[in-house]
N, CA, C and O atoms as a Tripos MOL2 file, in Angstrom:
@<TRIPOS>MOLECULE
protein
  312   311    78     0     0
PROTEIN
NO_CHARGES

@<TRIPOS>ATOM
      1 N           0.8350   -1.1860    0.0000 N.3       1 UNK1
      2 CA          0.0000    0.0000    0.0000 C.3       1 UNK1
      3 C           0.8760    1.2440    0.0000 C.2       1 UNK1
      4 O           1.6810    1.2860    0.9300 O.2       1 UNK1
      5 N           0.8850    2.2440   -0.8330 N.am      2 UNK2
      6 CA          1.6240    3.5240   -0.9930 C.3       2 UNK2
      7 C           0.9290    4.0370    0.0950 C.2       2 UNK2
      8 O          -0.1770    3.7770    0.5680 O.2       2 UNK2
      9 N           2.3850    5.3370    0.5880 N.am      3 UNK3
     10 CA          1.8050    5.8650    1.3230 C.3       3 UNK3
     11 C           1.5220    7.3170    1.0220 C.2       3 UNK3
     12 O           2.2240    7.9080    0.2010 O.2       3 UNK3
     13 N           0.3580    8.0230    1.7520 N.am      4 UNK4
     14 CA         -0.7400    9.1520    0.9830 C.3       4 UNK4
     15 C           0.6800    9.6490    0.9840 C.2       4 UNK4
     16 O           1.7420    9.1860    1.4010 O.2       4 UNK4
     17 N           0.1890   11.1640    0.1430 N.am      5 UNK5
     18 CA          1.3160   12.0830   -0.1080 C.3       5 UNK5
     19 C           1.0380   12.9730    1.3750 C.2       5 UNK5
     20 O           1.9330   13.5890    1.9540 O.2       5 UNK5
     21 N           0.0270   12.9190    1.7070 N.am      6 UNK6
     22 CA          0.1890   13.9750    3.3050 C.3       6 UNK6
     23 C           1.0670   13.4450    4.4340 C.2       6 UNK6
     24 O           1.7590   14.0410    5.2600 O.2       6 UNK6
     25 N           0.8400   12.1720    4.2320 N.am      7 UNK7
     26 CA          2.1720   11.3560    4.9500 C.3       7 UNK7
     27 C           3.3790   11.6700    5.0090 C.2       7 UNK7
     28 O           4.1970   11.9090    5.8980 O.2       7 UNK7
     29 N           3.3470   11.6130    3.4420 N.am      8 UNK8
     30 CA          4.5150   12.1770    3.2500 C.3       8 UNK8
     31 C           5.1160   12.6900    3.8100 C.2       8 UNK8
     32 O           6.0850   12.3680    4.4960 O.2       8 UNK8
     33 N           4.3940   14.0670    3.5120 N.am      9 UNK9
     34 CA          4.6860   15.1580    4.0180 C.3       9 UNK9
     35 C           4.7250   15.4440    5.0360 C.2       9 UNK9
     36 O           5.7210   16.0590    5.4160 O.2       9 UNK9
     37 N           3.6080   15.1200    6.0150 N.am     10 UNK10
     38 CA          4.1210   15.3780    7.3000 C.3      10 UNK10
     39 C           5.0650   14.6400    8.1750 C.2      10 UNK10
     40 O           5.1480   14.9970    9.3510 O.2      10 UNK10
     41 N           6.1560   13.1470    7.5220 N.am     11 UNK11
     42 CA          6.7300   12.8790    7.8440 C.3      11 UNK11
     43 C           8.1770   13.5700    7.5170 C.2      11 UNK11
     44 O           9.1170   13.3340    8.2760 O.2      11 UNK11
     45 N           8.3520   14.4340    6.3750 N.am     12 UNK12
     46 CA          9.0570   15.3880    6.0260 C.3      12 UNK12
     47 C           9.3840   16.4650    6.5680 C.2      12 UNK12
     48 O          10.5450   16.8430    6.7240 O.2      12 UNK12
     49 N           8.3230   17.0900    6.9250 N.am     13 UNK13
     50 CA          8.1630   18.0430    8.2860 C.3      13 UNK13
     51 C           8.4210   17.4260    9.7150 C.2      13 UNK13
     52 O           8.7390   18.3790   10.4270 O.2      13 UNK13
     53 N           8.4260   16.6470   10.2130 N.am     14 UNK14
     54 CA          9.2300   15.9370   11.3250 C.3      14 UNK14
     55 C          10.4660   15.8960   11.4660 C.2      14 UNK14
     56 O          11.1650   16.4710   12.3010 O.2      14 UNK14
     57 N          10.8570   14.9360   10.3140 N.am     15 UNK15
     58 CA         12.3850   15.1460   10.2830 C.3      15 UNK15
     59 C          12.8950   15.9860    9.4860 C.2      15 UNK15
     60 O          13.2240   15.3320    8.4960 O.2      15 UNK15
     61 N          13.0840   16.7580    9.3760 N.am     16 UNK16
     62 CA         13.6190   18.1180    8.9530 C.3      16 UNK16
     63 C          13.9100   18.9520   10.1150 C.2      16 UNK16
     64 O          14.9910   19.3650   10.5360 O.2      16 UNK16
     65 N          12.6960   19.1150   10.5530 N.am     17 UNK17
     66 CA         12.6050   20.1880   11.9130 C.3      17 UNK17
     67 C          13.6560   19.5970   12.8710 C.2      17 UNK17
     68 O          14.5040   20.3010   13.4190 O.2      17 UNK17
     69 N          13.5540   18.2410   13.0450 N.am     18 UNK18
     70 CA         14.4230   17.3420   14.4510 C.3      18 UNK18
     71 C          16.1860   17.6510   13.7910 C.2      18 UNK18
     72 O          17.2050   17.9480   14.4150 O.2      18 UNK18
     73 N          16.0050   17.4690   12.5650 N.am     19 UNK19
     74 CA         17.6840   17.1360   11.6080 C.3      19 UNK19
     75 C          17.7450   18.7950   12.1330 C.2      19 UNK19
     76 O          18.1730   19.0330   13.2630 O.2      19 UNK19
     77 N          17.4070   19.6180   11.4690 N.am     20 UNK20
     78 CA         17.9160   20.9480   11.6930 C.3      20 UNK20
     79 C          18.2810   20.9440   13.2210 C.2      20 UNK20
     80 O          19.2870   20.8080   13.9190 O.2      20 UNK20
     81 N          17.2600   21.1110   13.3360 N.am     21 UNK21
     82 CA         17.6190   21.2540   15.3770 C.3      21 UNK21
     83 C          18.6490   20.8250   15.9620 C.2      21 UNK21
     84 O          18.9830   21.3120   17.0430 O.2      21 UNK21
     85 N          19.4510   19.6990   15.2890 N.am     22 UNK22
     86 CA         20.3250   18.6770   15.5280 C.3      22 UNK22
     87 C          21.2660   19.6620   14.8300 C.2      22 UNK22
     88 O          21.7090   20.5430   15.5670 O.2      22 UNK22
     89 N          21.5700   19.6790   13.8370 N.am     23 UNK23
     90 CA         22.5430   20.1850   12.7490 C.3      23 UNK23
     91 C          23.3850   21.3070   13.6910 C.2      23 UNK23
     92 O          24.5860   21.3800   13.9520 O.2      23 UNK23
     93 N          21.9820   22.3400   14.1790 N.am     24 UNK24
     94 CA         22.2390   23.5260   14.8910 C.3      24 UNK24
     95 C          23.4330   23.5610   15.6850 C.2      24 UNK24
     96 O          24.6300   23.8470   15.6770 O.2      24 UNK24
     97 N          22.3600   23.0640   16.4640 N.am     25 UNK25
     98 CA         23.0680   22.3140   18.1680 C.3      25 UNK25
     99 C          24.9540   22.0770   17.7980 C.2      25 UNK25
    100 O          25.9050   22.7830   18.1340 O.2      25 UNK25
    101 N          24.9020   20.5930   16.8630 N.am     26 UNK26
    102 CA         26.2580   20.3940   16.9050 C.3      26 UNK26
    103 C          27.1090   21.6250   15.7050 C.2      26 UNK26
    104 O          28.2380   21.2860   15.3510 O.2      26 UNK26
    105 N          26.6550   22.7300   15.2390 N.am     27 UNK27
    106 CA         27.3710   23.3340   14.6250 C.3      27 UNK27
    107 C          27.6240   24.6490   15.8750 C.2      27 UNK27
    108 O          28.5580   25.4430   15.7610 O.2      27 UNK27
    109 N          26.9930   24.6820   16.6160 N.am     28 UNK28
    110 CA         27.0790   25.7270   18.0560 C.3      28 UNK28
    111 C          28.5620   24.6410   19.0960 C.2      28 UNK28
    112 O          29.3820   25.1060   19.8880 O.2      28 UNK28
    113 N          28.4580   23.7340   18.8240 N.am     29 UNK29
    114 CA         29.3340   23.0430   19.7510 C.3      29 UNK29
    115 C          30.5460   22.9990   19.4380 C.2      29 UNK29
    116 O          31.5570   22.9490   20.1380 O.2      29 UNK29
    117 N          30.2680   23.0400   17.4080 N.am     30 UNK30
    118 CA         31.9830   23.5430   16.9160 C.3      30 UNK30
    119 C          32.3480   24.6500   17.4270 C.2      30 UNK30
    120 O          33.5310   24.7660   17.7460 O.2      30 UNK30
    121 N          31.6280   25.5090   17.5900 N.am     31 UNK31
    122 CA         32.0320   27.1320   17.7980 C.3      31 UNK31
    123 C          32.4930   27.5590   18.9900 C.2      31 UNK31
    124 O          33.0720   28.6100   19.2620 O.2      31 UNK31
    125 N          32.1490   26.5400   19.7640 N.am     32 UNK32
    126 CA         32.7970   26.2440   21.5420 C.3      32 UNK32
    127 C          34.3230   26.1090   20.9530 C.2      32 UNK32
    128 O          35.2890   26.4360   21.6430 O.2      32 UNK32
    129 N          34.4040   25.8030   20.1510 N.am     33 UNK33
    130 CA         36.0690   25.4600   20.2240 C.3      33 UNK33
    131 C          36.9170   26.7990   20.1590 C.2      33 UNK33
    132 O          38.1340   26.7320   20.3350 O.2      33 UNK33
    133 N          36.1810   28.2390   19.8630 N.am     34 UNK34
    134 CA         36.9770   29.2050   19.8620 C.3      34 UNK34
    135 C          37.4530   29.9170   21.3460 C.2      34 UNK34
    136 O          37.9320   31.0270   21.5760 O.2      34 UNK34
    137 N          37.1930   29.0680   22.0140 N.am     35 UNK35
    138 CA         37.6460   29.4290   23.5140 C.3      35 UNK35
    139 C          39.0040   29.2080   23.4450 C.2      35 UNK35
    140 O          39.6370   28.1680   23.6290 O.2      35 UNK35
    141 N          39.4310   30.5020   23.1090 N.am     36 UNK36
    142 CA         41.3280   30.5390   23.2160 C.3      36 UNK36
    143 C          41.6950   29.8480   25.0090 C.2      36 UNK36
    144 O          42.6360   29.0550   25.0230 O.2      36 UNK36
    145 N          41.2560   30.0260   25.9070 N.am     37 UNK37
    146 CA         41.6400   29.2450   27.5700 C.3      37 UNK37
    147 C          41.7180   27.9730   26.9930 C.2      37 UNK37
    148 O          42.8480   27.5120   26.8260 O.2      37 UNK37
    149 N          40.6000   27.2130   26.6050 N.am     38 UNK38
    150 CA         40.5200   25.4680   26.8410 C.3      38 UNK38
    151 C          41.0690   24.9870   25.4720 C.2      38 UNK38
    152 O          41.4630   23.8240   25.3820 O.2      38 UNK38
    153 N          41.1330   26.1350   23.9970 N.am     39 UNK39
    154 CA         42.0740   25.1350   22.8160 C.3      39 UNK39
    155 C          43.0900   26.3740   22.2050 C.2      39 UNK39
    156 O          42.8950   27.5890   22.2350 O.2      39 UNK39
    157 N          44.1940   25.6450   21.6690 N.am     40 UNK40
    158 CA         45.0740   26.3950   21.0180 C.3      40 UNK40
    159 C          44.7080   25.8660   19.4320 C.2      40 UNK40
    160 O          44.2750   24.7500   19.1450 O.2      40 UNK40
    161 N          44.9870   26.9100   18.5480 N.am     41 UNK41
    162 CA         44.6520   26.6960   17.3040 C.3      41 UNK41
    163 C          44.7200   27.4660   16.5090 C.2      41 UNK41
    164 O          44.2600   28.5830   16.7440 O.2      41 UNK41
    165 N          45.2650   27.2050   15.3700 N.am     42 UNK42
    166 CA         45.6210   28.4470   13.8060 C.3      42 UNK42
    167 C          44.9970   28.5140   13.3580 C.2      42 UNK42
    168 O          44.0740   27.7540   13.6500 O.2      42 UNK42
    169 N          44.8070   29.3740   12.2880 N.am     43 UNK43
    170 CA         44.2360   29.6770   11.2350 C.3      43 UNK43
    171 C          44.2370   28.6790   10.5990 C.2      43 UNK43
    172 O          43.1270   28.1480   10.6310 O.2      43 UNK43
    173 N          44.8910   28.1940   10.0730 N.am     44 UNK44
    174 CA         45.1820   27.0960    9.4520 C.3      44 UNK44
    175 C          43.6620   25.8540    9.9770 C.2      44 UNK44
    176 O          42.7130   25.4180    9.3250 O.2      44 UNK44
    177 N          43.9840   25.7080   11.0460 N.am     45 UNK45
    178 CA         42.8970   24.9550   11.7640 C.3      45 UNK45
    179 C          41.3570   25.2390   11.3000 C.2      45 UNK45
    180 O          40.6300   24.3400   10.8790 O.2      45 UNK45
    181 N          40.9590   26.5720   11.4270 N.am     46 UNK46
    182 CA         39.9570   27.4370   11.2130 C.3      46 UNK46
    183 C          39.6290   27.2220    9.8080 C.2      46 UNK46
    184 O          38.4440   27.2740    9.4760 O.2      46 UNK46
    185 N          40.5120   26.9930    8.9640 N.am     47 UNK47
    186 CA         40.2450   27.1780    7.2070 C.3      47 UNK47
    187 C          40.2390   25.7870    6.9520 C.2      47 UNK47
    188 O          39.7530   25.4870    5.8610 O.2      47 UNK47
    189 N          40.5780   25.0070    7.5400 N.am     48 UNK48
    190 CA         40.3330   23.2890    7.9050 C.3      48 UNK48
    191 C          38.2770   23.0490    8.2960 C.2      48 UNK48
    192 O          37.3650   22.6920    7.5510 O.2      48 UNK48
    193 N          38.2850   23.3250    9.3080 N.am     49 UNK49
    194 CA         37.0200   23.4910   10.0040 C.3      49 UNK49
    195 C          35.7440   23.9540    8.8520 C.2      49 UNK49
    196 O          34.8020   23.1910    8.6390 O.2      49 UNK49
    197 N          35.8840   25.4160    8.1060 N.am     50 UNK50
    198 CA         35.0700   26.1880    7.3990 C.3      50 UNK50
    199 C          34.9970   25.5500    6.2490 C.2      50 UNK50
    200 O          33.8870   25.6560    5.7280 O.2      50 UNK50
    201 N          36.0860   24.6650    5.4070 N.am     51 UNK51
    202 CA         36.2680   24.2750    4.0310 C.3      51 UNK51
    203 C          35.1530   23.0350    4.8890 C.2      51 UNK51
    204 O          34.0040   23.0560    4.4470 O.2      51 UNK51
    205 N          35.3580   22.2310    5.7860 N.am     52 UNK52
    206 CA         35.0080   20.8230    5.9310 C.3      52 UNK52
    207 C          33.0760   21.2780    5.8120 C.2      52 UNK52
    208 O          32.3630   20.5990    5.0740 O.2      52 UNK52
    209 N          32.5040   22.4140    6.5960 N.am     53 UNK53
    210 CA         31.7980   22.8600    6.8230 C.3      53 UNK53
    211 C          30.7580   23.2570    5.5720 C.2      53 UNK53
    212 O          29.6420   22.8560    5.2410 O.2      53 UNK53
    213 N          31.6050   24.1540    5.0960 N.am     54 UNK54
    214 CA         30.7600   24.5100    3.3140 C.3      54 UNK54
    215 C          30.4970   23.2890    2.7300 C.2      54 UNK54
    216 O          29.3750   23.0880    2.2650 O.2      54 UNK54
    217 N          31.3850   22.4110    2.6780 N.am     55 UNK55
    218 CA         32.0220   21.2850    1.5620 C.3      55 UNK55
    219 C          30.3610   20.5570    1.9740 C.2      55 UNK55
    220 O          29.4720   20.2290    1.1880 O.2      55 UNK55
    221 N          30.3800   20.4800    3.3250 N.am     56 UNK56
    222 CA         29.1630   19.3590    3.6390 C.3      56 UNK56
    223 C          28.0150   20.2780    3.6440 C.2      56 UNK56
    224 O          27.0030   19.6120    3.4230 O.2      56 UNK56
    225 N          27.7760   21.3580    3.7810 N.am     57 UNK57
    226 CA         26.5060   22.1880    3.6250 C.3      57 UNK57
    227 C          25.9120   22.1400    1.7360 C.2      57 UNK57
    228 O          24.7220   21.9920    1.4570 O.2      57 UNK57
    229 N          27.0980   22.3090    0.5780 N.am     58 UNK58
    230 CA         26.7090   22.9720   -0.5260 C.3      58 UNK58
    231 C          26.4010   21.6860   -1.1500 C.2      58 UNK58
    232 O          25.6930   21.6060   -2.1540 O.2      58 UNK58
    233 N          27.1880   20.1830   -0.2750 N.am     59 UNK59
    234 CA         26.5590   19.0250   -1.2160 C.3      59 UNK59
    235 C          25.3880   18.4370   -0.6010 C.2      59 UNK59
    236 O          24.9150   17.5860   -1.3550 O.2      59 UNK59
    237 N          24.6790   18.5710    0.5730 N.am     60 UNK60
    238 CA         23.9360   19.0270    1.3730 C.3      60 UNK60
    239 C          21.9770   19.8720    0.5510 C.2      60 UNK60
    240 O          20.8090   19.4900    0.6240 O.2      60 UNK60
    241 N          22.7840   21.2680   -0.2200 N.am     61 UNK61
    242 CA         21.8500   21.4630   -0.3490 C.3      61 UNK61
    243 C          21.8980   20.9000   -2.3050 C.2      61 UNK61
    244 O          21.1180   20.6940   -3.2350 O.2      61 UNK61
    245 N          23.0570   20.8800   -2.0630 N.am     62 UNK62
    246 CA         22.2780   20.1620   -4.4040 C.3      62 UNK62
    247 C          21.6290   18.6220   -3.8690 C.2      62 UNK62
    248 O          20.8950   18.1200   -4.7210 O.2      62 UNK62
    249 N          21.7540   17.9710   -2.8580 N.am     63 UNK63
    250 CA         21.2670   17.1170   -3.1180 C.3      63 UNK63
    251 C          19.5930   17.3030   -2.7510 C.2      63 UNK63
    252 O          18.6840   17.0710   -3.5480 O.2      63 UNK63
    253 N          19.4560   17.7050   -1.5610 N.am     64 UNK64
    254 CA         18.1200   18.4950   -1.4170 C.3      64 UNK64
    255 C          17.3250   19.0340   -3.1160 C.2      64 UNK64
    256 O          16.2740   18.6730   -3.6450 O.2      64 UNK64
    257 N          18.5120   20.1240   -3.6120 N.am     65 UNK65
    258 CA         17.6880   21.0210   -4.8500 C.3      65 UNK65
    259 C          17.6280   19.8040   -6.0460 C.2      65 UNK65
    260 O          16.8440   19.9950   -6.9750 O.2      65 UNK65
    261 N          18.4770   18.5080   -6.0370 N.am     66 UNK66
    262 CA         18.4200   18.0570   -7.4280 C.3      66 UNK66
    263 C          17.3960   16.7130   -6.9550 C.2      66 UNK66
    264 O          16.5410   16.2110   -7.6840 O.2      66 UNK66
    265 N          17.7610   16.2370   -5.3930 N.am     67 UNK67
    266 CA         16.3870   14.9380   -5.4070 C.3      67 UNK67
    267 C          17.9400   13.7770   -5.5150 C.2      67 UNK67
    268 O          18.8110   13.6900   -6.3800 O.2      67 UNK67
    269 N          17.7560   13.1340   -4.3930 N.am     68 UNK68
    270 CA         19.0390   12.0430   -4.3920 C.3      68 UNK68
    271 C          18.8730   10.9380   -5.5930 C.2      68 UNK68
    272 O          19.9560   10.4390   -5.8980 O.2      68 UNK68
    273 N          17.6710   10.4130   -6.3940 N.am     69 UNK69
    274 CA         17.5880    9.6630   -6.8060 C.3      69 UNK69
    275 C          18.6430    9.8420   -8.2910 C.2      69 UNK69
    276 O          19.5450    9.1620   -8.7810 O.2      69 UNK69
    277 N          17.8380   11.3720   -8.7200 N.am     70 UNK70
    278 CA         18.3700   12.4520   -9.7410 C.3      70 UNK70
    279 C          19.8370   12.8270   -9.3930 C.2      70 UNK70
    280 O          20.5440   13.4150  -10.2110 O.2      70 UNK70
    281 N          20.2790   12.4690   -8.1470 N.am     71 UNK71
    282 CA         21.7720   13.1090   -8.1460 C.3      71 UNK71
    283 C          22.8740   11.5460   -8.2620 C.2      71 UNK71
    284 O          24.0010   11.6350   -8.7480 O.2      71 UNK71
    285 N          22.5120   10.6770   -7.9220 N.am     72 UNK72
    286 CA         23.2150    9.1060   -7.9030 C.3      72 UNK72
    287 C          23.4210    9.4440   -9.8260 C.2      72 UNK72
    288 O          24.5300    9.7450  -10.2660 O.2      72 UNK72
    289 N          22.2570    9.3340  -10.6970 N.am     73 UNK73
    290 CA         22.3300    9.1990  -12.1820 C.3      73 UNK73
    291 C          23.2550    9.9680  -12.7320 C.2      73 UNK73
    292 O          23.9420    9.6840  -13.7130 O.2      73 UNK73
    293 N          23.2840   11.2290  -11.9210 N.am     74 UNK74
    294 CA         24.0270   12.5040  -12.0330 C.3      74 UNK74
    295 C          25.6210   11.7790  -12.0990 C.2      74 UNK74
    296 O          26.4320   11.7330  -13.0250 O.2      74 UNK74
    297 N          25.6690   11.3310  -10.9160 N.am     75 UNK75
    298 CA         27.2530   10.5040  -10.8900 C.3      75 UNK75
    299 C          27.9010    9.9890  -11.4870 C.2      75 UNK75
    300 O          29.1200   10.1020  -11.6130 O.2      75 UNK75
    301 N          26.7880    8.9590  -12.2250 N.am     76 UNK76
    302 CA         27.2470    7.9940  -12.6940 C.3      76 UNK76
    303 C          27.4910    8.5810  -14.2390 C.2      76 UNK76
    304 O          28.3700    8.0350  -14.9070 O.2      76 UNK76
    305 N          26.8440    9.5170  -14.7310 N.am     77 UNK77
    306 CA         26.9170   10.1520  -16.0420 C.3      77 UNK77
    307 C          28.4450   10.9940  -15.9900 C.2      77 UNK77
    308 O          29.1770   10.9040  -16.9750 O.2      77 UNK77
    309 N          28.8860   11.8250  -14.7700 N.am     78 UNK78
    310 CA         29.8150   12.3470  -15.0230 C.3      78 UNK78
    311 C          30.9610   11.5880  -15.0890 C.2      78 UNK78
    312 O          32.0370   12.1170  -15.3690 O.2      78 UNK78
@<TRIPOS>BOND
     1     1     2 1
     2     2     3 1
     3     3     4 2
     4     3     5 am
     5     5     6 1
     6     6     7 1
     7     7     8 2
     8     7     9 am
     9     9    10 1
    10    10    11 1
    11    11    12 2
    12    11    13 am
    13    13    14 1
    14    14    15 1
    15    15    16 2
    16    15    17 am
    17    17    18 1
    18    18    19 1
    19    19    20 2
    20    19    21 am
    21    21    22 1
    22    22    23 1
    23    23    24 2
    24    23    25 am
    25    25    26 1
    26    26    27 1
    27    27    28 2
    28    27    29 am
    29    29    30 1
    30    30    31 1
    31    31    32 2
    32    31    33 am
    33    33    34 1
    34    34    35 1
    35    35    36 2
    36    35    37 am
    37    37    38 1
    38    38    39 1
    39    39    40 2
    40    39    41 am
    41    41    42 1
    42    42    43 1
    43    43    44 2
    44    43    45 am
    45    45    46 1
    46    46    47 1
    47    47    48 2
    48    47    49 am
    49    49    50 1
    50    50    51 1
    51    51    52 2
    52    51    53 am
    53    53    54 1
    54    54    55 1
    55    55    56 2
    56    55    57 am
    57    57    58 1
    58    58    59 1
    59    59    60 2
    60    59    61 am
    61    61    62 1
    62    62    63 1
    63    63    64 2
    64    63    65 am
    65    65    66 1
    66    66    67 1
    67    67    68 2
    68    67    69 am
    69    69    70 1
    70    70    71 1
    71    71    72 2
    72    71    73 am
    73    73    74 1
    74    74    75 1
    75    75    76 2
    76    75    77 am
    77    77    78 1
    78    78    79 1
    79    79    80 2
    80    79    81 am
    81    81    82 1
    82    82    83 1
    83    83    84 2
    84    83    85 am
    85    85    86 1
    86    86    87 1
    87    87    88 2
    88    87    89 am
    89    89    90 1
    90    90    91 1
    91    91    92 2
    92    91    93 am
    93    93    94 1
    94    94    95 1
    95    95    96 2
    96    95    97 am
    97    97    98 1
    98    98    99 1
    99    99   100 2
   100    99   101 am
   101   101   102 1
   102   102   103 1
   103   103   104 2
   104   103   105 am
   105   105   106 1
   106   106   107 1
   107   107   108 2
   108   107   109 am
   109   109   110 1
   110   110   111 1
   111   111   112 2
   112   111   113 am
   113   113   114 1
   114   114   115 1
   115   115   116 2
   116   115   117 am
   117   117   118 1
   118   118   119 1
   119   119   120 2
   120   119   121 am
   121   121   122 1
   122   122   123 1
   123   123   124 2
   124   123   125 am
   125   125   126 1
   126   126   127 1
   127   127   128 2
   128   127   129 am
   129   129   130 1
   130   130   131 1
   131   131   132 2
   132   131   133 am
   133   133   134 1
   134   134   135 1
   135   135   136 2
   136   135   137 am
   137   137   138 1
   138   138   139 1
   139   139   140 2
   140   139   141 am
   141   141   142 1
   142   142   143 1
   143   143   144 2
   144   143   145 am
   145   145   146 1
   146   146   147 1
   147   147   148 2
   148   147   149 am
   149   149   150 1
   150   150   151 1
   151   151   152 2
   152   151   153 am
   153   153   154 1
   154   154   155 1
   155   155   156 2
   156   155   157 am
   157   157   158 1
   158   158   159 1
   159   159   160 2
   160   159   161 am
   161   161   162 1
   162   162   163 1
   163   163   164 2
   164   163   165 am
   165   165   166 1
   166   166   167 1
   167   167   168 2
   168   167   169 am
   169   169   170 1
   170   170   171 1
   171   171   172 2
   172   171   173 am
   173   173   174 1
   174   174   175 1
   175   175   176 2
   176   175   177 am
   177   177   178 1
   178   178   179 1
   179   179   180 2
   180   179   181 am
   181   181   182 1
   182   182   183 1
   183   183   184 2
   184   183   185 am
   185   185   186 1
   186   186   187 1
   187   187   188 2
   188   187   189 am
   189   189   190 1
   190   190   191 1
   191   191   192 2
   192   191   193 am
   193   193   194 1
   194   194   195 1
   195   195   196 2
   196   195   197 am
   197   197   198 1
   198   198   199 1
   199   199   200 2
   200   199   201 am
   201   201   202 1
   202   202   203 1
   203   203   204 2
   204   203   205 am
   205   205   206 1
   206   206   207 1
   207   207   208 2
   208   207   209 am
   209   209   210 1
   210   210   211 1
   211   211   212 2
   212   211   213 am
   213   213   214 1
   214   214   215 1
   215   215   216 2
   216   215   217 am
   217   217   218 1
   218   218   219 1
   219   219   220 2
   220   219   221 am
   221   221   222 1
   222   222   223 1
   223   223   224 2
   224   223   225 am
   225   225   226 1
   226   226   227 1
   227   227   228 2
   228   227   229 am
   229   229   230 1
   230   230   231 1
   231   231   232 2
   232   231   233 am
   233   233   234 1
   234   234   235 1
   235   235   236 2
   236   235   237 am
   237   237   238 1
   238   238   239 1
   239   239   240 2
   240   239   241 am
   241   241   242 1
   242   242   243 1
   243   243   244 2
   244   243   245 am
   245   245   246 1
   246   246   247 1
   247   247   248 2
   248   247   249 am
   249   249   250 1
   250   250   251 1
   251   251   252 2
   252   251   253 am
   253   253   254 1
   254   254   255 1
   255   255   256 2
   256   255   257 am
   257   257   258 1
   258   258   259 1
   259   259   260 2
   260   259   261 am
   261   261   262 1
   262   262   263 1
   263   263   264 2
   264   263   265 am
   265   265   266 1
   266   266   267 1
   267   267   268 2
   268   267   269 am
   269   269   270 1
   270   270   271 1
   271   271   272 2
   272   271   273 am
   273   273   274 1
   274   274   275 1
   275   275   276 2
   276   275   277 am
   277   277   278 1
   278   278   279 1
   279   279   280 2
   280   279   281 am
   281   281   282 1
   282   282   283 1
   283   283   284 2
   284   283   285 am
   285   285   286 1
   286   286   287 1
   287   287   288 2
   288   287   289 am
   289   289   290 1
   290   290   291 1
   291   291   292 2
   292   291   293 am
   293   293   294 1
   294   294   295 1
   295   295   296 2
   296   295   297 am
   297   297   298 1
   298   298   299 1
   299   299   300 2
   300   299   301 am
   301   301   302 1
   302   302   303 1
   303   303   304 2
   304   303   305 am
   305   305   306 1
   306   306   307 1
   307   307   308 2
   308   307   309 am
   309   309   310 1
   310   310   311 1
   311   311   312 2
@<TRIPOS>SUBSTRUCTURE
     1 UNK1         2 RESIDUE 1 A UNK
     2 UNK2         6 RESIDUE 1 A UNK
     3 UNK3        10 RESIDUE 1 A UNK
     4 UNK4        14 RESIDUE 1 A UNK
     5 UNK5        18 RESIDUE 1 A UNK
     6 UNK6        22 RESIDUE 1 A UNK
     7 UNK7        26 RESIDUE 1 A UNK
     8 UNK8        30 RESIDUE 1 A UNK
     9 UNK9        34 RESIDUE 1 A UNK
    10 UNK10       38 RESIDUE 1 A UNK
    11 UNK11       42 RESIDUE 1 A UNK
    12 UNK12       46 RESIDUE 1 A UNK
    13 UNK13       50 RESIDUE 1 A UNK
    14 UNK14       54 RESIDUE 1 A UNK
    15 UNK15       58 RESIDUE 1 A UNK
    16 UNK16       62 RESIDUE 1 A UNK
    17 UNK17       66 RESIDUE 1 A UNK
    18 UNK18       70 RESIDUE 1 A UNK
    19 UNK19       74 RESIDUE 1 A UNK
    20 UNK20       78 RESIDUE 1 A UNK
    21 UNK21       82 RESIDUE 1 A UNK
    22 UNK22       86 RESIDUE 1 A UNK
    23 UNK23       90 RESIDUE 1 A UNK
    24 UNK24       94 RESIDUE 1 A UNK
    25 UNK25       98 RESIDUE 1 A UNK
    26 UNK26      102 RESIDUE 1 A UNK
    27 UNK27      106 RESIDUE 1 A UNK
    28 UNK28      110 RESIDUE 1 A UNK
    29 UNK29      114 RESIDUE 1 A UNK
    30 UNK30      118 RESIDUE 1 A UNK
    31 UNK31      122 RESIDUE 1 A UNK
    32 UNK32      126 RESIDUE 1 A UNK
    33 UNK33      130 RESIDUE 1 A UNK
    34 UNK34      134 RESIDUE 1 A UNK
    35 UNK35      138 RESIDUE 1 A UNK
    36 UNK36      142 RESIDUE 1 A UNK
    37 UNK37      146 RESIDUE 1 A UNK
    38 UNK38      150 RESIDUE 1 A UNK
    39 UNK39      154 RESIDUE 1 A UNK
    40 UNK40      158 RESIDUE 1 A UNK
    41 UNK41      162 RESIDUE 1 A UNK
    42 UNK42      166 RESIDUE 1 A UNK
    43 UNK43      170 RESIDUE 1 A UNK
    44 UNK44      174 RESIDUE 1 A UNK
    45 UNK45      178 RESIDUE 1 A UNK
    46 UNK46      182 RESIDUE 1 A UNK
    47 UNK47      186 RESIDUE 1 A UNK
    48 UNK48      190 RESIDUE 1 A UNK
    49 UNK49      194 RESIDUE 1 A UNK
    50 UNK50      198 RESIDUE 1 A UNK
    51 UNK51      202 RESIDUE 1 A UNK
    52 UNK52      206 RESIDUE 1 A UNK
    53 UNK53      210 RESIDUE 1 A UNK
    54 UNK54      214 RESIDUE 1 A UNK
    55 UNK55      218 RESIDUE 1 A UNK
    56 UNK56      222 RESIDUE 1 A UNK
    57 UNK57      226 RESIDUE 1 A UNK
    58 UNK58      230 RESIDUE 1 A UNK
    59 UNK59      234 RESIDUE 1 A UNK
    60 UNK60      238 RESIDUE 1 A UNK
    61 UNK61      242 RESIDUE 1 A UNK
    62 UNK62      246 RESIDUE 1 A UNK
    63 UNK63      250 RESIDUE 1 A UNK
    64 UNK64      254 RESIDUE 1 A UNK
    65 UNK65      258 RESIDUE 1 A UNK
    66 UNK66      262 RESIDUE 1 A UNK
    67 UNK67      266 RESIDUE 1 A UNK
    68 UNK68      270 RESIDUE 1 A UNK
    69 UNK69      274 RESIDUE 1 A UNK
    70 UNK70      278 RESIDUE 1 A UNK
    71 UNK71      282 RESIDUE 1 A UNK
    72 UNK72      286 RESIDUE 1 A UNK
    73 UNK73      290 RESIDUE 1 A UNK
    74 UNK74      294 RESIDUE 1 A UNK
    75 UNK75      298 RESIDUE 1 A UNK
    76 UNK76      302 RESIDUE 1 A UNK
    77 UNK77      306 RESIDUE 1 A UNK
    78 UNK78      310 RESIDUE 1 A UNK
């Protein structure tokens, strides 16, 4: 039995809201790390951190904007 599309959806709206909330949280916990007292750390470190950060946000949202099924075909074509 398929399930309705309101299902869907409101199972979409569940986890989204919980994932974000989550996402938040542990991207606030990276930012604890700029406490010069409890870590030492370069720039270098920082441009480590931000690249790792974008890198997983921008493939993050093409997969969101293109639909994972549409982005696997995508792969395999390039």
């Amino acid at each position: 039995m398929k399930i309705k599309e309101t299902e869907k959806r409101a199972k979409f709206v569940k986890f989204s809201n919980r994932r974000l909330k989550n996402a938040i949280q542990h991207i606030e916990l990276i930012g604890k790390l700029a406490n010069r007292r409890a870590y030492e750390y370069t720039g270098e470190d920082i441009q480590i951190i931000k690249n790792v950060l974008y890198g997983a946000l921008i493939r993050t949202i093409d997969t969101l904007e293109v639909g994972k099924s549409e982005r696997q075909v995508k792969k395999w074509i390039e």
